[in-house]
C-alpha positions as CSV (number, residue, x, y, z in Angstrom):
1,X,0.3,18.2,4.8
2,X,4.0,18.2,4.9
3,X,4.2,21.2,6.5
4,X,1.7,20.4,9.0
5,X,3.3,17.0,9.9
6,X,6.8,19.1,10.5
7,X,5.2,21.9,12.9
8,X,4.4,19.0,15.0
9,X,7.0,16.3,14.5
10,X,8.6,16.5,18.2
11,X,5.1,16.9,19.7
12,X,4.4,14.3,22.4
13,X,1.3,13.3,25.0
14,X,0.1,11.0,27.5
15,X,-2.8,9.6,26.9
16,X,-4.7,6.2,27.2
17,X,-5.0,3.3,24.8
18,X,-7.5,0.3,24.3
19,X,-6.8,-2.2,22.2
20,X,-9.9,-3.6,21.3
21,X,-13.4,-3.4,23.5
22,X,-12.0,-6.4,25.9
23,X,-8.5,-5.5,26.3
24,X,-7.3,-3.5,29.3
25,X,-6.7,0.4,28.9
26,X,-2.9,1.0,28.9
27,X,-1.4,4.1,29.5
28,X,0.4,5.0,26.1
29,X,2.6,8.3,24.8
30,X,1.5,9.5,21.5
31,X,4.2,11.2,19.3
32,X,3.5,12.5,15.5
33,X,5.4,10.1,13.2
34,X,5.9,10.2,9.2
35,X,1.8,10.8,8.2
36,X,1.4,8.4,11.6
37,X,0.2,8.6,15.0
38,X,2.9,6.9,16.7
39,X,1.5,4.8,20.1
40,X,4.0,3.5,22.1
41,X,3.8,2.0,25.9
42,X,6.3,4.4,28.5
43,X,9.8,2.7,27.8
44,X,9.1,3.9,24.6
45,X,8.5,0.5,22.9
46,X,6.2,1.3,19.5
47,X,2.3,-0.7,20.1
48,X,0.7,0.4,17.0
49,X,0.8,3.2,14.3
50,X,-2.4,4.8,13.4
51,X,-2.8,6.0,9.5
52,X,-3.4,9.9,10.0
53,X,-5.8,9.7,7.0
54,X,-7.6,7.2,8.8
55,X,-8.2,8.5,12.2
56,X,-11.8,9.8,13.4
57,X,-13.0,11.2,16.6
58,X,-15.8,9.9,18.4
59,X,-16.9,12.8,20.6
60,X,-16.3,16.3,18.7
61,X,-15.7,19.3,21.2
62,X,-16.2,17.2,23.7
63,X,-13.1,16.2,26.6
64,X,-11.0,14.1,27.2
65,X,-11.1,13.9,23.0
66,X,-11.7,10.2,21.9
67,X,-10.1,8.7,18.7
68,X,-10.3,5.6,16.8
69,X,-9.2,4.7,13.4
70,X,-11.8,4.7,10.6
71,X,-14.0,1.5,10.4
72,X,-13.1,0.2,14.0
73,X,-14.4,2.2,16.7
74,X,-13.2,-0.5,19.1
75,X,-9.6,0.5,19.5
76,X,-9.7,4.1,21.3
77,X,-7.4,6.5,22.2
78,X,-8.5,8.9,25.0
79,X,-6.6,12.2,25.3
80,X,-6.9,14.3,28.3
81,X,-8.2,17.8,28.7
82,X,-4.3,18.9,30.0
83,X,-2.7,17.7,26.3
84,X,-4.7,20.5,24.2
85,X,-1.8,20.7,22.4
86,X,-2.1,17.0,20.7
87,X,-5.7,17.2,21.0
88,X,-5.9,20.7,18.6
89,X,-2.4,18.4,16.5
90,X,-4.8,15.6,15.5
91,X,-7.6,17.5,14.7
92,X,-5.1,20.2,12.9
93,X,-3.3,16.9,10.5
94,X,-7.0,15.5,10.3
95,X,-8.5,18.6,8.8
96,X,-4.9,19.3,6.5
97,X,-5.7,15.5,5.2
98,X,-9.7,16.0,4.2
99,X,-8.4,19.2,2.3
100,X,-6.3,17.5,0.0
101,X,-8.2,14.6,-0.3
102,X,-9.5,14.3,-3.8
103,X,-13.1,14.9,-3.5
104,X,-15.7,13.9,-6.5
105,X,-16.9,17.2,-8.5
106,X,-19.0,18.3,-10.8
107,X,-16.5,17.1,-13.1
108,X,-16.1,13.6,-12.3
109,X,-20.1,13.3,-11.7
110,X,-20.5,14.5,-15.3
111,X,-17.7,12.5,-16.3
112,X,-19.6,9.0,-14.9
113,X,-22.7,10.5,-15.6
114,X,-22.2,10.8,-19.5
115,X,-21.0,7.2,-19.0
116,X,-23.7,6.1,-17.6
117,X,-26.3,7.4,-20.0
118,X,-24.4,6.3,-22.9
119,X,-24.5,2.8,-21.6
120,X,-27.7,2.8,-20.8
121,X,-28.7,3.6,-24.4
122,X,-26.6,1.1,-25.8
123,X,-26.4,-1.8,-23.3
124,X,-27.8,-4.3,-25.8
125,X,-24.8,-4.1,-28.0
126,X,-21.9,-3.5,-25.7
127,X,-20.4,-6.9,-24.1
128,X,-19.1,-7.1,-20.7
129,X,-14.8,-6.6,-22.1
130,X,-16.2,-3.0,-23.9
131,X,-17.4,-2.2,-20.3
132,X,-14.1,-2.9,-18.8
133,X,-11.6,-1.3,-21.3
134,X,-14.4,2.1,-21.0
135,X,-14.4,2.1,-17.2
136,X,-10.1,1.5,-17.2
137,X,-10.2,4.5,-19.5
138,X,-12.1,6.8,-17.5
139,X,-11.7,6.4,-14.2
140,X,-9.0,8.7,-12.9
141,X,-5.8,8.8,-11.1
142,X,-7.9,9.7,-7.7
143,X,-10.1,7.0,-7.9
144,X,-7.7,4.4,-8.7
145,X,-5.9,5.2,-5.4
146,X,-8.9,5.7,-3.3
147,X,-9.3,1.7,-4.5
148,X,-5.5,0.9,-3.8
149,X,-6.1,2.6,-0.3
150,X,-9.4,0.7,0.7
151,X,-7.7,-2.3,-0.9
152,X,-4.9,-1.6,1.4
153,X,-6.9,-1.8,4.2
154,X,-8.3,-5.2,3.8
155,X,-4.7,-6.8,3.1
156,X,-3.3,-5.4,6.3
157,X,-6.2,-7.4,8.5
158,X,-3.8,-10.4,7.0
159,X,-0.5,-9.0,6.3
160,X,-0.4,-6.6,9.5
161,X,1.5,-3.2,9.7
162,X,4.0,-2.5,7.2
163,X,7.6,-3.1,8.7
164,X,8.4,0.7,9.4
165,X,12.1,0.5,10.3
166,X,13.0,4.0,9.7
167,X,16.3,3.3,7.9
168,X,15.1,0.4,6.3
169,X,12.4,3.4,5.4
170,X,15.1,5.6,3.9
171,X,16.7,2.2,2.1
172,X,13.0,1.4,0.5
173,X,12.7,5.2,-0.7
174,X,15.8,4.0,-2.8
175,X,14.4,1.4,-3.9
176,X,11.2,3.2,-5.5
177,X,13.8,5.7,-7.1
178,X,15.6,3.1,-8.4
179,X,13.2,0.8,-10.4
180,X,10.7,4.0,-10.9
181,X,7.6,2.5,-8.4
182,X,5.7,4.8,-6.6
183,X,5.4,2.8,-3.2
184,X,7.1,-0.3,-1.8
185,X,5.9,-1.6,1.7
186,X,7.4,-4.7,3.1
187,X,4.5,-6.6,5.5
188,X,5.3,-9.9,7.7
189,X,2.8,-12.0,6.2
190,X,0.0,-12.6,3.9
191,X,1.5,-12.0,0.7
192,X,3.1,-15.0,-1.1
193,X,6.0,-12.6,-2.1
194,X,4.9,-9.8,-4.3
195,X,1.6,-8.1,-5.1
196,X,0.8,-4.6,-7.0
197,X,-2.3,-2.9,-5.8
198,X,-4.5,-0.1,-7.8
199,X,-2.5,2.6,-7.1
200,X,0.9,1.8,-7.7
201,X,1.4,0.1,-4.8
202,X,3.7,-2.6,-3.9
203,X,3.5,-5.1,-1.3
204,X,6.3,-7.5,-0.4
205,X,6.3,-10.0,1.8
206,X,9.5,-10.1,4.2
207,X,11.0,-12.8,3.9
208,X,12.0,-11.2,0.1
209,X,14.3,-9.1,1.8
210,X,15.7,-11.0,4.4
211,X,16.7,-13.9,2.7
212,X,18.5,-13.2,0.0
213,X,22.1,-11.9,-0.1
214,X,21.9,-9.1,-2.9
215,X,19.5,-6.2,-3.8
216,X,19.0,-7.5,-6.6
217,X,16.8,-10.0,-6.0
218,X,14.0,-8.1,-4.0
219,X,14.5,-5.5,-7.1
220,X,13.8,-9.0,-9.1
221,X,10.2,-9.5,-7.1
222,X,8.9,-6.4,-7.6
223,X,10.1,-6.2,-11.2
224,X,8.2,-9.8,-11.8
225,X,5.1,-8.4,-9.7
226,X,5.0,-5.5,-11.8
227,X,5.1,-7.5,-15.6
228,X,2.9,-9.6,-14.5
229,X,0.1,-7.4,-13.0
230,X,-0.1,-5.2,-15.7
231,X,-2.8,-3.1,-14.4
232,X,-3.9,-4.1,-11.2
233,X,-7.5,-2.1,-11.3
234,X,-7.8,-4.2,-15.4
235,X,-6.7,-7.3,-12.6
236,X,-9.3,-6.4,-10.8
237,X,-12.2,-5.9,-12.4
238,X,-11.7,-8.9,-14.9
239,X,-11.6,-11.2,-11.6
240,X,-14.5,-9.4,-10.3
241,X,-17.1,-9.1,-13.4
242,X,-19.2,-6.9,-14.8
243,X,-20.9,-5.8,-11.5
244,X,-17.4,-4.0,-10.6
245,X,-17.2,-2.3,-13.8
246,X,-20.6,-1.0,-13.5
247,X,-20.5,-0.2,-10.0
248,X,-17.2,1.9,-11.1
249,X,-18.8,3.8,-13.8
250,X,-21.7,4.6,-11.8
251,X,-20.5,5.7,-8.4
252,X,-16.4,6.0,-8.7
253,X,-16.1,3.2,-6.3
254,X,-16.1,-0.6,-5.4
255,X,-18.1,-2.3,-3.0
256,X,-16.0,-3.5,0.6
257,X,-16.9,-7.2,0.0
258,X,-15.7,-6.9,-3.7
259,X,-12.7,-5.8,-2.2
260,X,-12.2,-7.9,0.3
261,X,-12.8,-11.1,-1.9
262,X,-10.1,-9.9,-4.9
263,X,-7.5,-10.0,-1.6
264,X,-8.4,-13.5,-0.5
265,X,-8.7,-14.7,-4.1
266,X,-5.6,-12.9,-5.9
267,X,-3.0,-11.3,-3.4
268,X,-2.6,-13.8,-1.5
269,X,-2.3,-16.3,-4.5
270,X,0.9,-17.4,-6.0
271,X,1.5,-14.9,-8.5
272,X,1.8,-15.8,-12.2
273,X,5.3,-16.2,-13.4
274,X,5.8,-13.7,-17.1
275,X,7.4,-15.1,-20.0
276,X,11.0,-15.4,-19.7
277,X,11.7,-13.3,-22.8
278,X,9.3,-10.9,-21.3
279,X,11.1,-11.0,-18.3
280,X,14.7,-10.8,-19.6
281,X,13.6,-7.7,-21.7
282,X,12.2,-6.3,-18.3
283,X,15.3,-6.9,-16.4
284,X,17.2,-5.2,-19.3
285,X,15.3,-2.3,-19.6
286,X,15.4,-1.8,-15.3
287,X,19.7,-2.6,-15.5
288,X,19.4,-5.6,-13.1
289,X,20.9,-8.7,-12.9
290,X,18.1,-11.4,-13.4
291,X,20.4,-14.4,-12.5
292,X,20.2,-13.5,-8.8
293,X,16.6,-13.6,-9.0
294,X,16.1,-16.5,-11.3
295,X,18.7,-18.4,-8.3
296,X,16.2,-17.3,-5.7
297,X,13.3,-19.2,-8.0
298,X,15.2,-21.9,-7.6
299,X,18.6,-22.6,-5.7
300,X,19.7,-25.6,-8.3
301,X,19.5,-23.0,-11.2
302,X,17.9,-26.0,-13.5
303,X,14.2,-24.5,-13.7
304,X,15.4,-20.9,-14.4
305,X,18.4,-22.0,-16.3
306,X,17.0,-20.1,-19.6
307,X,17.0,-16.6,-17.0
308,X,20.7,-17.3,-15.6
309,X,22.5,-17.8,-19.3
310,X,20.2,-15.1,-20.7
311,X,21.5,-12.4,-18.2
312,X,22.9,-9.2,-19.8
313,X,25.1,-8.0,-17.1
314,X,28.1,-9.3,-15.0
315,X,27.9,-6.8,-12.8
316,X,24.5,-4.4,-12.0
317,X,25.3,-1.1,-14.2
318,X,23.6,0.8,-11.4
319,X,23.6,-0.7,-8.1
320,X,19.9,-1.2,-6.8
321,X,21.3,-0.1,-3.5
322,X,25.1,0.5,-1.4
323,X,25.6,-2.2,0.8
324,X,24.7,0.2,3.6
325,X,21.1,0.2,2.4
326,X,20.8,-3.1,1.7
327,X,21.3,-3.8,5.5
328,X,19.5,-1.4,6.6
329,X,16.5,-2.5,4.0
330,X,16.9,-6.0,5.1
331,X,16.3,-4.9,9.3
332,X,13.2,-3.1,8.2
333,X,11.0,-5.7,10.0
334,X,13.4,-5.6,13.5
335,X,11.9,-2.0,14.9
């Protein structure tokens, strides 16, 4: 995919965008960005970024070539016969992404299958928490981030597009380095201040960032986040019941309106807060301050006071980021 995504990263068109069925068509340039299609009005000003995993086309072989992103076929974008070039790009990045998407086999069929019979030979004796802890054991890296992905979608219909600043891009990469997270996305609304999704991804709301005056404490948020998801598909399923669990043993996957309730219901909730001695061992183990964070809980200090005199460093051993990226992190949101 990576290679595919370079052969084409200075590739631009003209084409024309919709925004939804009633808004006016525009006309739009369409560049390749980072695994995006990039739409942006002619001064060049970004409208909208289109997930190249997500996008579909509505009229195959036919032209001008029609796409849409998956699941809303109201927002178009209409490429003309004279840009072949982006046309046979989209299609090219398109086909690149459904070759490395993890696909159920024979394997993973069997896998749910033997499941699935041994359940249904013993469902009088197993209770609804055996049926969780089996289906957390065998359901498989690719599963759990084909939930994280559609789980993903239904949070950005609240949170919107993930801030995409690219140096405040490069300043997050950092960040995931740093505290050993596999994806940090920073969204302008929705979530109270941290969620973690199935997957390993981690949500943050802005203002996380942009308020504070040290890494430190956005390292704090998603350290909390993280401690006190545990694992967010075990989250998931225990808020959801026994349906989910079965519906994941059976079929690898969860049902949209599952999906879409566990967002309402728990993302956008006020997260738990861990124990503090949990928390202080956390912040220990990651070598970050936790007073900085436990000031952002609460400016007076008297609430968190327990965090503050319980912090085991003076100074951060290993800065969460230079002072360079920390501006640059907190600006993500300005593109």
């Amino acid at each position: 995919m990576s290679t595919a995504l370079h052969k084409y990263d200075r590739l631009e068109a003209t084409a024309i965008w919709r925004a939804s069925k009633d808004a006016q068509r525009r006309d739009v340039i369409v560049s390749i960005g980072d695994a995006t299609l990039v739409i942006s009005d002619l001064q060049d000003r970004a409208l909208t970024h289109w997930s190249i995993p997500a996008v579909r086309r509505a009229n195959p072989g036919e032209r001008p070539a029609l796409f849409h992103p998956d699941g809303d076929d109201d927002e178009t974008l209409e490429v003309g016969e004279d840009e072949a070039d982006m046309i046979e790009a989209i299609e090219e990045l398109c086909s690149a992404v459904a070759r490395r998407r993890p696909r159920p086999g024979r394997l993973r069929f069997g896998i749910f299958g033997v499941s699935l019979a041994a359940f249904a030979a013993l469902a009088v004796f197993w209770l609804p928490g055996a049926l969780l802890e089996h289906a957390l054991r065998v359901a498989p890296s690719a599963i759990r981030q084909d939930i994280g992905a559609s789980l993903l979608k239904h949070t950005t219909r609240v949170t919107g597009q993930a801030c995409d600043d690219p140096l405040g891009q490069a300043a997050l990469r950092k960040l995931e380095q740093r505290i050993g997270v596999k994806k940090v996305m920073v969204v302008t609304s929705g979530v109270r201040e941290a969620a973690v999704l199935p997957g390993g991804t981690v949500l943050l709301n802005r203002a996380t960032v942009e308020d504070f005056e040290e890494p430190d404490v956005v390292a704090g948020f998603v350290i909390a986040a993280l401690l006190a998801t545990g694992d967010p598909l075990r989250q998931l399923l225990e808020n959801s019941g026994i349906r989910a669990s079965l519906r994941l043993l059976t079929t690898g996957t969860l049902p949209e309106d599952l999906l879409r309730s566990h967002m309402e219901n728990v993302i956008l909730a006020q997260p738990d807060r861990p124990s503090n001695e949990a928390m202080i061992e956390a912040f220990k183990t990651q070598k970050v301050r936790i007073s900085p964070y436990a000031f952002a809980l609460d400016p007076s200090g008297e609430d968190t006071l327990e965090l503050i005199e319980a912090d085991p460093f003076t100074v951060t051993p290993e800065p969460v980021l230079t002072d360079g990226e920390w501006v640059a992190l907190q600006g993500i949101c300005d593109a």
